[in-house]
N, C-alpha and C positions, 0 to 999 in steps of 0.2 A: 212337202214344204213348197212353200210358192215360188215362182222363178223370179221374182221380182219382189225382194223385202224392204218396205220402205214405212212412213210414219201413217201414208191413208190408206196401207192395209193389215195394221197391228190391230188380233184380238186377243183375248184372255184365251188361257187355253181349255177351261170352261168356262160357265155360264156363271156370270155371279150372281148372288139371291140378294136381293134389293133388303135393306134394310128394315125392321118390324118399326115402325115411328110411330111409336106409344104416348096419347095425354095429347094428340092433337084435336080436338074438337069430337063430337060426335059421327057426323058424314064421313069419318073415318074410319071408322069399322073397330078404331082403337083408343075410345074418347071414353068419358067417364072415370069408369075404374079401370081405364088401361088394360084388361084384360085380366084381372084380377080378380073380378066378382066379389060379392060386398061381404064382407066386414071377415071377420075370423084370423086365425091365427098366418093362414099364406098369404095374407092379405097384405100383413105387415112387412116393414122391409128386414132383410137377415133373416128370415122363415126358413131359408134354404140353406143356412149352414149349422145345425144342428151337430151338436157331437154323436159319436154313436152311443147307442143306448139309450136316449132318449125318448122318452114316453110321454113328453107332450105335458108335463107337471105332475102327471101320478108318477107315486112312486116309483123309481125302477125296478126291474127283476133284481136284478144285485143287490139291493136294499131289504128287498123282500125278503127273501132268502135266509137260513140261519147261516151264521158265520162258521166256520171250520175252526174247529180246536186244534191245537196241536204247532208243530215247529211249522209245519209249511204256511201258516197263516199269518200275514200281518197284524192280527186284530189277537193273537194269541200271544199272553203276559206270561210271564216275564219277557217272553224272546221277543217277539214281536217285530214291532219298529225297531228296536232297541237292540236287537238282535249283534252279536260283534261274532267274528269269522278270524279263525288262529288258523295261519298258513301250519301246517302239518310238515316236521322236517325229521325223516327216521336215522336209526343210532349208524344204517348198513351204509348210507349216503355222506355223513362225516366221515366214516371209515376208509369210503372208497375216496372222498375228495381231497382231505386232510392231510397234511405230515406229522408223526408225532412231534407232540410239542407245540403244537399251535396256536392260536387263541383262534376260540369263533364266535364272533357275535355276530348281529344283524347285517354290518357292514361287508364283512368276510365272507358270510353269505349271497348277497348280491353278486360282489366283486368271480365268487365262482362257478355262480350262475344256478345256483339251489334255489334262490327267488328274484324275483318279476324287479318287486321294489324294496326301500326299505319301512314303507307306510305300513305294511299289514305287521301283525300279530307274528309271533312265533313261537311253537311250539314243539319241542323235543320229543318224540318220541321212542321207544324202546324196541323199535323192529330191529332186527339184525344184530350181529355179532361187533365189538368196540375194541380192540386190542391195542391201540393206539393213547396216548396219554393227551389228553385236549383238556382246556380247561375253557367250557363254555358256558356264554352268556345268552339267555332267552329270555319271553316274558312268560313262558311257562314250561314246566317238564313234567313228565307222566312219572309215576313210583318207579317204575320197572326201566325209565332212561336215566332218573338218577342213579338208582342202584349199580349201572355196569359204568357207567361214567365214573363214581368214585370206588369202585370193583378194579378198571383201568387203573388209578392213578392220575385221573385228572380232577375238575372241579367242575361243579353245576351252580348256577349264580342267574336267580330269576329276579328279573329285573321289576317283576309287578309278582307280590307271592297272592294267589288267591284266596280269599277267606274259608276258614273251612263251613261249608255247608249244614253240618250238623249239629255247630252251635250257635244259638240263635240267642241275643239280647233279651234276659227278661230281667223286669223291674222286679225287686225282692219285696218281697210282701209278706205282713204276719199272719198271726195263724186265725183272726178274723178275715184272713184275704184282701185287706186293703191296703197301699200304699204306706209305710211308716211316716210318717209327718217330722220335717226337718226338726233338727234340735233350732232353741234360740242362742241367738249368740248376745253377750253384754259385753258393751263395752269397758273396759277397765284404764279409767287414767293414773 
């Protein structure tokens, strides 16, 4: 350090690199296309922020590619996008939390710390032993948490019942196999 610090002998404490000063004239080493070179896609301005994966307008690898069947795929129906996620709550976990005689629903839940929020889904399940009388509220229960539930002496009461899977809407139709055609109706005054 100098033994004398004053304003005529302050330097940077390295060396600064002078500025690129692009689009001035020719005799500058940076005229024309600015250092650009003609025409094409870095030529243009935003060329340099590209998302990843980008291939320049061909297709992408991701595009290319077959999609993945199955639950881990967004592109796989039913689940899909559409996909809905039931918080998991077992029979041993009421048992240990609970006093007989309780009510538990979603709120009750939260309040004892068995879930996060009261936003998600909830689902009863059958793990563990219920000797306790609870009469609870979910928006779904598995056979086997109903059964010791009202086994207990309490109540199971599903807020959303799910349709059963294995029967499915069919239009009745005769024995040509097509549609019955509406009866007419007359008016009668």
């Amino acid at each position: 350090m100098p033994e004398d610090l004053n304003l005529s002998n302050l330097k940077p404490a390295q060396k600064r690199a002078d500025r690129k000063r692009i689009g001035r004239g020719l005799g500058s080493g940076k005229g024309r296309y600015s250092g650009r070179g003609i025409k094409g896609q870095k030529s243009r301005s935003g060329s340099h922020k590209m998302r990843a994966g980008f291939e320049g307008g061909q297709m992408p690898l991701y595009m290319r590619v077959g999609k993945q069947r199955g639950a881990t795929s967004k592109d796989a129906m039913p689940i899909g996008p559409f996909r809905t996620f039931m918080q998991p709550v077992n029979l041993r976990d009421l048992e240990r939390v609970f006093s007989d005689g309780d009510t538990v629903d979603v709120e009750t839940l939260v309040e004892k710390g068995l879930l996060k929020n009261a936003k998600i889904d909830v689902k009863i399940l059958g793990q563990g032993e219920l000797k306790k009388t609870l009469s609870v509220t979910a928006h779904a229960f598995s056979e086997t948490a109903r059964e010791k539930i009202t086994a207990a002496g309490g109540s199971a009461t599903a807020l959303r019942e799910p349709a059963d899977p294995r029967k499915k809407k069919r239009r009745s139709t005769n024995a040509a196999g097509e549609a019955p055609a509406k009866p007419e109706t007359t008016e009668e005054s």
